[in-house]
PAKE-449730 format. One line per field, with one value per residue (C-alpha): residue in three letters; chain; x, z, y. Coordinates in nm, 4 decimals, m for minus. Layout:
BEGIN
residu = (ALA	...)
chaine = (A	...)
x = (X	...)
z = (Z	...)
y = (Y	...)
! end
This chain:
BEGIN
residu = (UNK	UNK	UNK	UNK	UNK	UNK	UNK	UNK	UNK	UNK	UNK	UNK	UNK	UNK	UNK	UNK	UNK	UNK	UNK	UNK	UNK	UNK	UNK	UNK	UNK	UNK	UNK	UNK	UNK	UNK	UNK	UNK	UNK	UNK	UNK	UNK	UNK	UNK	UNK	UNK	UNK	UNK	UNK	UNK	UNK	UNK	UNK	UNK	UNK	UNK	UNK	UNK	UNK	UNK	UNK	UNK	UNK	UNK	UNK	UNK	UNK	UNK	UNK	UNK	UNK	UNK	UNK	UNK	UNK	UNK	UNK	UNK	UNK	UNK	UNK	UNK	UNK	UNK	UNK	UNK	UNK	UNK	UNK	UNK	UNK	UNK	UNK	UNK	UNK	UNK	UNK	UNK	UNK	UNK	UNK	UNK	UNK	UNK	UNK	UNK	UNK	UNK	UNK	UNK	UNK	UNK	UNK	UNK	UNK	UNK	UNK	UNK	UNK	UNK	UNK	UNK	UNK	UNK	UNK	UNK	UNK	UNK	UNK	UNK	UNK	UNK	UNK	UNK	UNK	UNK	UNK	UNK	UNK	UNK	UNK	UNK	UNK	UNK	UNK	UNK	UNK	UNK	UNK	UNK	UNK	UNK	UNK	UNK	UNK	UNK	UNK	UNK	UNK	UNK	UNK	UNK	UNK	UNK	UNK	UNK	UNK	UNK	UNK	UNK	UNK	UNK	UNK	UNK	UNK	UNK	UNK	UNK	UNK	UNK	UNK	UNK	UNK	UNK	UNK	UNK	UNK	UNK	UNK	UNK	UNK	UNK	UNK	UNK	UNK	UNK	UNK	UNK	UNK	UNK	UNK	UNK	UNK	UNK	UNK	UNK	UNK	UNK	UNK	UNK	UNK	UNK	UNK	UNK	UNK	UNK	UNK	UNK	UNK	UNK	UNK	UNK	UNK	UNK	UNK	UNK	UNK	UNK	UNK	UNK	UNK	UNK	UNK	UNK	UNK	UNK	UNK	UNK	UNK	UNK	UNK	UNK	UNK	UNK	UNK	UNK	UNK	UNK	UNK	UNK	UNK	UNK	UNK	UNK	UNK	UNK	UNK	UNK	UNK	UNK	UNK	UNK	UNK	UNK	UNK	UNK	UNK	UNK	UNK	UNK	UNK	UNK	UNK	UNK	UNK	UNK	UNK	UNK	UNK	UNK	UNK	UNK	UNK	UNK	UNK	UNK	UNK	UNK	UNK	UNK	UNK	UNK	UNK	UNK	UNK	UNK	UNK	UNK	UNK	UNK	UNK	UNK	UNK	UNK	UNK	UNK	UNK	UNK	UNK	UNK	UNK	UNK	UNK	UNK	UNK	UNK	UNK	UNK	UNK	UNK	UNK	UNK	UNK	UNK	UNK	UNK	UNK	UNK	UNK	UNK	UNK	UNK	UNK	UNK	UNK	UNK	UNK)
chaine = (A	A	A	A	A	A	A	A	A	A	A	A	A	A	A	A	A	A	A	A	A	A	A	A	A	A	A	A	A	A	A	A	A	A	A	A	A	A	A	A	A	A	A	A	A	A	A	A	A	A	A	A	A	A	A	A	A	A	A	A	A	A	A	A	A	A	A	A	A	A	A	A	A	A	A	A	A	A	A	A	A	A	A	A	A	A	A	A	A	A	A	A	A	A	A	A	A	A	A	A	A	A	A	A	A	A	A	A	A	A	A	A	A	A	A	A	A	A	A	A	A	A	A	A	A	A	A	A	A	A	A	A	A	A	A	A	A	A	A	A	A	A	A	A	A	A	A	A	A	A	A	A	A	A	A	A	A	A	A	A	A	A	A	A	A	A	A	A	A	A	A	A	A	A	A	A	A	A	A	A	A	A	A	A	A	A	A	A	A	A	A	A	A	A	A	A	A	A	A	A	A	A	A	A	A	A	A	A	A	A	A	A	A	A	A	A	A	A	A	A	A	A	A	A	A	A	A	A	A	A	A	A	A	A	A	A	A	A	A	A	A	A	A	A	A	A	A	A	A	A	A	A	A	A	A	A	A	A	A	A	A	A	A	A	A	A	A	A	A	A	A	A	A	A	A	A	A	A	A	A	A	A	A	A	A	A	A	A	A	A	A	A	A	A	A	A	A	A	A	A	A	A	A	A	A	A	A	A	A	A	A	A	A	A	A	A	A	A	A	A	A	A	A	A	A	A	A	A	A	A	A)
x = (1.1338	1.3264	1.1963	1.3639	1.7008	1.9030	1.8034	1.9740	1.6359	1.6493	1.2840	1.3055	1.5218	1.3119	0.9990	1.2050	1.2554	0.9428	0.7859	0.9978	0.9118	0.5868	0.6083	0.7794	0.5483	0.5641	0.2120	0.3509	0.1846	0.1951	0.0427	0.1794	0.5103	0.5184	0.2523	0.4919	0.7799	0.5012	0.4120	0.7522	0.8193	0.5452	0.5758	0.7931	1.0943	1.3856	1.4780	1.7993	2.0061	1.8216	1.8436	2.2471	2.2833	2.1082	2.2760	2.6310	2.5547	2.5036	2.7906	2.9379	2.6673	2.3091	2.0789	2.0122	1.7893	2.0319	2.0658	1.7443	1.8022	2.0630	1.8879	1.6061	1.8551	1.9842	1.6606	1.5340	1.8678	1.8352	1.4687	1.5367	1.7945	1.5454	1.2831	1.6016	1.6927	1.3457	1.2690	1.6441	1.5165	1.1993	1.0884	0.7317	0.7151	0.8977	0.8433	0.5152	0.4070	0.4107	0.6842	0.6389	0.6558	0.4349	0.2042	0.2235	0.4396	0.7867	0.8229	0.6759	0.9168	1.2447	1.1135	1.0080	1.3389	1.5426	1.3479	1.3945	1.8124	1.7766	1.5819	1.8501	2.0546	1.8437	1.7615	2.0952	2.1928	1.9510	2.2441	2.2464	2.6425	2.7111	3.0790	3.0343	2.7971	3.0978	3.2604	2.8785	2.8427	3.2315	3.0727	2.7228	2.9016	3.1331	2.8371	2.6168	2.9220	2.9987	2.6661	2.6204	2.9440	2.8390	2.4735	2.6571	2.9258	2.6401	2.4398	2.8263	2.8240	2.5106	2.6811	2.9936	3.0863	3.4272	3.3063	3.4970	3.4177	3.6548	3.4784	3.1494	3.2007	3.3802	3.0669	2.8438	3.0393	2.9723	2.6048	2.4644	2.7370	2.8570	2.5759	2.5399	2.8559	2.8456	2.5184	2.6784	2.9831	2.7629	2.5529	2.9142	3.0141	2.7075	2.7926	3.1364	3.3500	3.6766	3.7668	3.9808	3.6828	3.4322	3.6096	3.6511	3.2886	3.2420	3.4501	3.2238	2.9409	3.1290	3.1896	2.8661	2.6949	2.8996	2.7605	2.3576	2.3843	2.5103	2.2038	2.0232	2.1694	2.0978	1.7086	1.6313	1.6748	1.5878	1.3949	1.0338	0.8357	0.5757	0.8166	1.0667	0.7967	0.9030	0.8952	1.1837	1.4777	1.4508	1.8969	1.8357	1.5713	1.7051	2.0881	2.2654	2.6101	2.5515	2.7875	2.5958	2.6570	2.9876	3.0700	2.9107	3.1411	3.4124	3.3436	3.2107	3.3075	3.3434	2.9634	2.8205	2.9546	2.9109	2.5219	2.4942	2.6970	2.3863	2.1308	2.2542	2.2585	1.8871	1.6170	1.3056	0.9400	0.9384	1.1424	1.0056	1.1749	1.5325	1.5116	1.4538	1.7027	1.9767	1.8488	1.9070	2.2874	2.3184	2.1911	2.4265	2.6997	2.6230	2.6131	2.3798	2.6989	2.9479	2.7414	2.6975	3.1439	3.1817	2.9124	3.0865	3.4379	3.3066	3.1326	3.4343	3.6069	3.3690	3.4095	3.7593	3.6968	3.4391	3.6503	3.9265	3.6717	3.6541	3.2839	2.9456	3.0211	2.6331	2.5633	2.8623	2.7119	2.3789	2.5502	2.7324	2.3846	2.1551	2.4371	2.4610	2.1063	2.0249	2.3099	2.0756	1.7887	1.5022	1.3116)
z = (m0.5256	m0.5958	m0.2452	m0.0694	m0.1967	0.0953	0.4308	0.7358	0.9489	1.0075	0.9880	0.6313	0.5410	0.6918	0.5239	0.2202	0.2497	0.3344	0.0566	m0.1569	0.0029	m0.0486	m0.4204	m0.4180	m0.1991	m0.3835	m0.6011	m0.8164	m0.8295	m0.6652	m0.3758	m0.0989	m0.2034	m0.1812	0.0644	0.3267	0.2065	0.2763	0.5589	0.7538	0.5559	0.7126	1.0235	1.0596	1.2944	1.3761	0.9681	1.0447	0.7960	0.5239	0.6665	0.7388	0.3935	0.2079	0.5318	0.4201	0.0852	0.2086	0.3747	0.0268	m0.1677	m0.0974	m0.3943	m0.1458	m0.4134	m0.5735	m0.2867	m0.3026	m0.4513	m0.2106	0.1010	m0.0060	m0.1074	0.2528	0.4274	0.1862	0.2759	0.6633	0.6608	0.4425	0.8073	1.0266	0.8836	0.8568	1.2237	1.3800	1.2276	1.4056	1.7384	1.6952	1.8109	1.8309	1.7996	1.5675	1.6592	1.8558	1.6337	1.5233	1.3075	0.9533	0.9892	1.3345	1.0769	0.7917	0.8200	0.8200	0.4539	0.3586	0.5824	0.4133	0.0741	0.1231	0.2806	m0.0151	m0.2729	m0.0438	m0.1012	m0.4548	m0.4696	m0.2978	m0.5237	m0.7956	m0.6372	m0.5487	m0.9156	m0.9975	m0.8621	m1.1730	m1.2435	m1.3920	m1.3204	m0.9632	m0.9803	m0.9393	m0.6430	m0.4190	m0.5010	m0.3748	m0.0319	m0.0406	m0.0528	0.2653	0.4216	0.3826	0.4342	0.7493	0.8976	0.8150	0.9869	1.2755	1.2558	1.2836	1.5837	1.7771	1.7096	1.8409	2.1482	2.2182	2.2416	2.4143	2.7308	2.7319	2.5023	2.6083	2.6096	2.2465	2.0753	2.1899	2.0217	1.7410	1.6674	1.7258	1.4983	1.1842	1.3271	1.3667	1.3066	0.9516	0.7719	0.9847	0.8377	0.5441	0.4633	0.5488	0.2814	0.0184	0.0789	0.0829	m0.2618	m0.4648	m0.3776	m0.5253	m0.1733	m0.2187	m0.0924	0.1992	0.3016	0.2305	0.4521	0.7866	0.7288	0.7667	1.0833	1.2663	1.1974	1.2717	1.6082	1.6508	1.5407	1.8537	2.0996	1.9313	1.9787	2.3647	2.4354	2.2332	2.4930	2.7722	2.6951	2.6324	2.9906	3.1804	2.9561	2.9013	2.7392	2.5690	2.4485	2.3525	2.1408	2.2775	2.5668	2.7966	2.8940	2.5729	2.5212	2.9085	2.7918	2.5191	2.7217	2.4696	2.6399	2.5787	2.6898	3.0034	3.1060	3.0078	3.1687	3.5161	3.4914	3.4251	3.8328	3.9900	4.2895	4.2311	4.4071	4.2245	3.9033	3.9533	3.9861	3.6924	3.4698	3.5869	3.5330	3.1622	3.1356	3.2656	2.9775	3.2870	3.2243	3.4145	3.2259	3.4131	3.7836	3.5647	3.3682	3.7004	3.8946	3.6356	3.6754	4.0071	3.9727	3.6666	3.9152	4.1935	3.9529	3.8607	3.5092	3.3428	3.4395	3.2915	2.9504	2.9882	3.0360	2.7122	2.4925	2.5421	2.4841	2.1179	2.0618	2.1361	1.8341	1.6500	1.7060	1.5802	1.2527	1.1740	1.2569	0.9992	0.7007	0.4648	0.3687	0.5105	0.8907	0.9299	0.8218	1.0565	1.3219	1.2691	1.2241	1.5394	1.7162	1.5549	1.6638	2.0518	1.9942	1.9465	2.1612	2.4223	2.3255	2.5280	2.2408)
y = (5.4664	5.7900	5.9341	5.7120	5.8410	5.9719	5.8152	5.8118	5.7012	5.3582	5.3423	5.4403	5.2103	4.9200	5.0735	5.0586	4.6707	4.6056	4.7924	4.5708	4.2511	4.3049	4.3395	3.9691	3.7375	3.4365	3.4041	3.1156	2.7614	2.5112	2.6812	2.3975	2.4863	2.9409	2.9479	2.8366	3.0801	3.4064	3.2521	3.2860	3.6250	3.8136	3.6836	3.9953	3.9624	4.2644	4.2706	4.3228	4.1474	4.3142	4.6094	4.6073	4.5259	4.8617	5.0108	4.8896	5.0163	5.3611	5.4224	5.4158	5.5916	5.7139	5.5231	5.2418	5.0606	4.9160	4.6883	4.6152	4.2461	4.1482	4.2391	4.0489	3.7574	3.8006	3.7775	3.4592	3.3031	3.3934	3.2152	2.9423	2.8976	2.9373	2.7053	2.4207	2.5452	2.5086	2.1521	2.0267	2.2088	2.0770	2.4315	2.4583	2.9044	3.1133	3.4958	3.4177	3.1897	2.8116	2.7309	2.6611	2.2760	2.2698	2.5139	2.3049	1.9568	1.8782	1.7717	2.0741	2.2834	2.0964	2.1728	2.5115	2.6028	2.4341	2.6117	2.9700	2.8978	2.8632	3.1749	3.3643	3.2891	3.4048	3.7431	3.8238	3.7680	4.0628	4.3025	4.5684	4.5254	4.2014	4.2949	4.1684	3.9185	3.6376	3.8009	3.8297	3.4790	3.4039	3.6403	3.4649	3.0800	3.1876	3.2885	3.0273	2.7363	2.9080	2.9183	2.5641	2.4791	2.7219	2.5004	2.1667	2.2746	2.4088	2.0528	1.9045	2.0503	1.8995	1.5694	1.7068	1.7337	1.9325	2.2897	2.5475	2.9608	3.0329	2.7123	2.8477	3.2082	3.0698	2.8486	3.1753	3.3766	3.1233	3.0480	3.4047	3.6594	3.5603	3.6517	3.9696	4.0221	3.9323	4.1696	4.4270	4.3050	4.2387	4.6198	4.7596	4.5309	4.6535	5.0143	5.0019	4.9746	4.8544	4.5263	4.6174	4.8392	4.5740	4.3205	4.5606	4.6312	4.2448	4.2073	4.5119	4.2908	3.9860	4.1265	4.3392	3.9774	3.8203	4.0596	4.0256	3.6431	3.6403	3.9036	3.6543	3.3473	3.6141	3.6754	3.2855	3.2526	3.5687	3.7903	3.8760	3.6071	3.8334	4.0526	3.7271	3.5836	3.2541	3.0236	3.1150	2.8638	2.6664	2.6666	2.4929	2.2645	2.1253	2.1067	2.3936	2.5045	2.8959	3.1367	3.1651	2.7698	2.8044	3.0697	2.9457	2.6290	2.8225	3.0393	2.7708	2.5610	2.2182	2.1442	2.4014	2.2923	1.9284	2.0003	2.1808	1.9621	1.7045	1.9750	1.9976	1.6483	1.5537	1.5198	1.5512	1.5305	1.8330	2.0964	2.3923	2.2301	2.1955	2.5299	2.7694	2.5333	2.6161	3.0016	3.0231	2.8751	3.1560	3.4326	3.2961	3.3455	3.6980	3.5586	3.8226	4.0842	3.8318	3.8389	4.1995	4.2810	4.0262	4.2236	4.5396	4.3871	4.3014	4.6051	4.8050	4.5572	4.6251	5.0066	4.9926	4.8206	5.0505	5.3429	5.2161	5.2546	5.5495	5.6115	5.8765	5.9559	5.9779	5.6296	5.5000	5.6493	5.5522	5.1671	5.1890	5.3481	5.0353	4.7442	4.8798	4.9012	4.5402	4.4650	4.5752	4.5008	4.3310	4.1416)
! end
């Protein structure tokens, strides 16, 4: 491990991870029960949580390995989501591929993903210093409680007919950007960062999490399918009130938005008619720019709180370079 020492490549530190993760696939009996937990692991994915955690550990010191345990706690914890998340969607593809209960059967997929919670617990108590072992448990509980909270809001606004723009990044900011966050906390925790330090560390990824999820909203509708690695328009299909929907209701004429307060309302047999109807009101809209003016207005938040923390210049930069990155990004 000692080569990987000092890294400021991101590809290194990835390589890192995944050199870890695959010394702790899941080889333990009974078989029904792992099988499905190695299944959604190597289905690959950005890594990104892992990843922000060894890289919030570095800003503070260089022997990333340390962090090893709590990245992988993160990424358990951030699949254990998923697997919960696609079985409530009733999602059929999960990074190109079917999800674990369309691969194996919903029972299975509740299990698994209780068992992967428990066993982020366990890994993150592998941390070296027993000194801090209470307070990552203190960050890991927010976490988790938030994105559940985030999980039920967004499940709310299903129902609801009145969401509004703040209650639709508030719920995106417990969903997605909390534990984006809060692995970069926990790196930053491990390394010996001081609290005050630790926290403005967890409001850039708060804020850099913000800006991920509404390029996230953005490609479910108008990116590239192959490179998505699912079908596009699903947030239309299944009526979610994204950013984008909001956002159009919020510019447009009362027509306009009367017909696609009724789009987002229909359940047709023909989702493909509703999903490129709702499109063309988005593009009408110039809703893609919208999206585009709020992402930077978070990323520049995000800029400041990472400014105000004392730790390696090089590994802020290369923080700030990976979250405007995936800000960006067209996958």
């Amino acid at each position: 491990m000692q080569k990987y020492k000092k890294m400021s490549d991101i590809s290194k530190i990835q390589l890192l991870f995944d050199d870890y993760l695959s010394q702790h696939f899941f080889k333990q009996e009974p078989r029904e029960l792992y099988e499905p937990i190695n299944y959604i692991l190597q289905l690959g994915g950005k890594r990104l949580r892992p990843v922000l955690a060894l890289m919030g550990y570095q800003i503070f010191d260089a022997n990333i390995e340390r962090a090893l345990p709590v990245a992988f706690a993160v990424e358990i914890f951030h699949n254990f989501s998923l697997v919960h998340d696609d079985i409530m969607d009733e999602a059929p593809l999960r990074r190109g591929k079917p999800t674990v209960h369309h691969q194996y059967n919903i029972n299975t997929g509740i299990l698994s993903g209780d068992v992967m919670l428990i066993y982020a617990y366990e890994y993150l108590l592998k941390v070296d210093n027993a000194d801090i072992h209470s307070e990552l448990v203190k960050v890991f509980n927010r976490v988790a409680i938030e994105v559940c909270e985030g999980q039920q809001m967004d499940m709310n606004f299903e129902r609801r007919q009145d969401v509004n723009i703040s209650e639709y990044l508030k719920m995106i900011e417990l969903k997605t950007a909390a534990l984006i966050g809060g692995a970069l906390e926990l790196g930053a925790l491990v390394a010996g960062a001081s609290a005050q330090h630790a926290s403005q560390l967890a409001l850039f990824g708060r804020n850099a999490g913000i800006a991920f999820q509404l390029q996230d909203d953005l490609l479910d509708a108008f990116g590239d399918p192959e490179k998505v690695g699912k079908r596009l328009g699903g947030d239309i299909a299944q009526n979610k009130k994204t950013y984008l929907i909001l956002k159009a209701l919020e510019l447009a004429n009362a027509p306009i938005a009367s017909e696609l307060k009724q789009l987002m309302n229909a359940k047709p047999t023909d989702e493909a008619s509703k999903i490129q109807a709702v499109k063309e009101i988005l593009l009408s809209l110039n809703i893609p720019t919208e999206v585009e003016q709020a992402k930077d207005s978070f990323l520049q938040q995000a800029k400041t709180n990472l400014a105000s923390i004392a730790g390696l210049d090089s590994s802020k930069q290369a923080l700030l370079k990976l979250a405007e990155k995936l800000a960006n990004r067209d996958f």
